[in-house]
DRENKOLKOL-799818 format. One record per atom (N, C-alpha, C): y, z, x; residue in three letters. Coordinates in pm, whole numbers, plus 50000, padded with zeros to 5 digits. Layout:
BEGIN
YZXALA...
//
This chain:
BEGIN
497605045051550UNK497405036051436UNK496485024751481UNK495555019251375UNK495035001151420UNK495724996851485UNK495504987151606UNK495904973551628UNK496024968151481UNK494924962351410UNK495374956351289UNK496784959951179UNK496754972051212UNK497614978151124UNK498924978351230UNK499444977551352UNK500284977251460UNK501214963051466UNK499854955451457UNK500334940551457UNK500794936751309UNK500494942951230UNK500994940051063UNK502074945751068UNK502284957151129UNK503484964051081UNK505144957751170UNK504474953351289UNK505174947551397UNK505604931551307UNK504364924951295UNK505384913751195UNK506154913951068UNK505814922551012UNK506964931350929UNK508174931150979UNK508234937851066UNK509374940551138UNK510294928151175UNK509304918151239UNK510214906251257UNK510304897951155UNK509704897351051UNK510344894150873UNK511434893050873UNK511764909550877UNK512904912550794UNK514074912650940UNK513854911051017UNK515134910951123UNK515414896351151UNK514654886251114UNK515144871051078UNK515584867150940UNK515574873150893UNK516284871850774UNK517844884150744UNK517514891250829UNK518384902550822UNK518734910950682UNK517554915650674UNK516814926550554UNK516764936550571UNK517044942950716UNK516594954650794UNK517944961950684UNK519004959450638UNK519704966950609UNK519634974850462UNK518494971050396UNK518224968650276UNK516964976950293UNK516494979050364UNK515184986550400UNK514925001550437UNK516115005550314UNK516025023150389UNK514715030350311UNK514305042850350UNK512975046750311UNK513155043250101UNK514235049250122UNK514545051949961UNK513995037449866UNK514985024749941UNK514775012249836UNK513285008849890UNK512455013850006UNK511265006550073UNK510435016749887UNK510545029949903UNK509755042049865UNK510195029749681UNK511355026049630UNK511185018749494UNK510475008849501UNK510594999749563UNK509864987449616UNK508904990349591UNK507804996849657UNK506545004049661UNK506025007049518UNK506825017149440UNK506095015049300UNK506745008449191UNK507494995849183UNK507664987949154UNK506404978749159UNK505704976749310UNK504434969249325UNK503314975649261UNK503374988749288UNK502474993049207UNK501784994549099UNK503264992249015UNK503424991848863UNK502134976248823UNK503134966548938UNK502564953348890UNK501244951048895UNK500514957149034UNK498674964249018UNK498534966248886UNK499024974648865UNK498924982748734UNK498344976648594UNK499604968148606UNK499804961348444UNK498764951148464UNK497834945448583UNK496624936548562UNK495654941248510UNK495284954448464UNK494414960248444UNK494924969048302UNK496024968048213UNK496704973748114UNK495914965748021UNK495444973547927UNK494374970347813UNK492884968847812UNK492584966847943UNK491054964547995UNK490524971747933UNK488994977647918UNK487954979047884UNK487654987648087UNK487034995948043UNK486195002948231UNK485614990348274UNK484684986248176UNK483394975348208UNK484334963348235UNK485374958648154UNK486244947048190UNK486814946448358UNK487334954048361UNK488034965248516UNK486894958848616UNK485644960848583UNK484704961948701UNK484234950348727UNK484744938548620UNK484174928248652UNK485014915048586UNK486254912148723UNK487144902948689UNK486984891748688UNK486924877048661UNK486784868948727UNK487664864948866UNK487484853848941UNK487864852649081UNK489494849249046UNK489694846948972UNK491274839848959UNK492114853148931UNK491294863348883UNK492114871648801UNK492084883248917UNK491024881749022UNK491124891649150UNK491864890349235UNK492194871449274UNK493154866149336UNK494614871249330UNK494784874449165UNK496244883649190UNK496214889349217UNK495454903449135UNK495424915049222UNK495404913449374UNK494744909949410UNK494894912049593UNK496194907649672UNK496824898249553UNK498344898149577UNK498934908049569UNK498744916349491UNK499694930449426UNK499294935149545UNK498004942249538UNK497474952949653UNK498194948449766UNK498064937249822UNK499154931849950UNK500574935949945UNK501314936149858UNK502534937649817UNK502624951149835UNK501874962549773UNK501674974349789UNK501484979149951UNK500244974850002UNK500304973050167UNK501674973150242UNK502004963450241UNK503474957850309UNK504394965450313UNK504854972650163UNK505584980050157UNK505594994050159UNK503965000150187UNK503455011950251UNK503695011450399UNK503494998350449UNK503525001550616UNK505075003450624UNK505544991950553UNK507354994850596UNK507745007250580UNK507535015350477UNK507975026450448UNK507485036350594UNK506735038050584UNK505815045550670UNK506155042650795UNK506555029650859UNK507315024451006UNK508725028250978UNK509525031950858UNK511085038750883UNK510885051550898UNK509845054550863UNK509995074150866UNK509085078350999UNK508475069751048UNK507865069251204UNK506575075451154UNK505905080151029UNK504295083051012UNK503295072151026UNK502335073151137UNK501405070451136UNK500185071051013UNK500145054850915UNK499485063450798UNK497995062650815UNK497025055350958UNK495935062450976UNK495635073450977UNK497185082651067UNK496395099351088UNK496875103450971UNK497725100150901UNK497985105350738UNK496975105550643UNK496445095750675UNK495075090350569UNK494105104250595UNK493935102550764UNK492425114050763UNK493195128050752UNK494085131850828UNK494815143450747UNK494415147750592UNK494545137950560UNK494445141350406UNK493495143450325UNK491935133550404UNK490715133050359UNK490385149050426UNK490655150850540UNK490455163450561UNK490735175850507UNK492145172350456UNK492535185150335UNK491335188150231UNK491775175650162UNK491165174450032UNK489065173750054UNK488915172650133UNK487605177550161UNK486995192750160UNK488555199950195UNK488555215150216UNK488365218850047UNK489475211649995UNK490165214849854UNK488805215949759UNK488245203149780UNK487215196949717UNK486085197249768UNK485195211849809UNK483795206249877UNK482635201749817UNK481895191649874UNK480885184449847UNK480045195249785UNK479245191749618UNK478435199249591UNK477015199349600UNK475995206749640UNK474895203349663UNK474515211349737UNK
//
């Protein structure tokens, strides 16, 4: 995995073991959590316009990148209880779906 992504997931970890959250953190409530946040991505962009979508102002990106964070956080947690590495998950997957899907041309 990143360092970046090692050291994120590592203070994660000590989050929730100073507060003592770890017990509350099984894949299952991490895996609701997760699209719960998702949802909330979601609903910033519920009614938009494509062209609206592509061009938010700064206040209104500022949340989102809250959500997306929220989403983050609770991808690595998930992903640090079930012990997957989600760099090699990521290219795993680009690799599938590259097979699935080949480039046309």
């Amino acid at each position: 995995m990143d360092s970046d992504l090692k050291l994120l997931t590592q203070a994660l970890r000590d989050f929730a073991q100073a507060r003592d959250w770890e017990q509350f953190h099984s894949p299952k409530n991490l895996a609701a959590a997760l699209s719960v946040e998702a949802a909330e991505l979601l609903e910033h962009f519920q009614w938009l316009t494509e062209a609206q979508s592509r061009s938010l102002p700064a206040d209104k990106r500022a949340e989102i990148g809250t959500e997306i964070a929220d989403v983050l956080l609770y991808l690595l947690q998930l992903a640090d209880k079930l012990g997957i590495d989600v760099v090699e998950a990521a290219r795993s997957k680009m690799l599938l779906n590259a097979k699935k899907y080949p480039a046309q041309g």
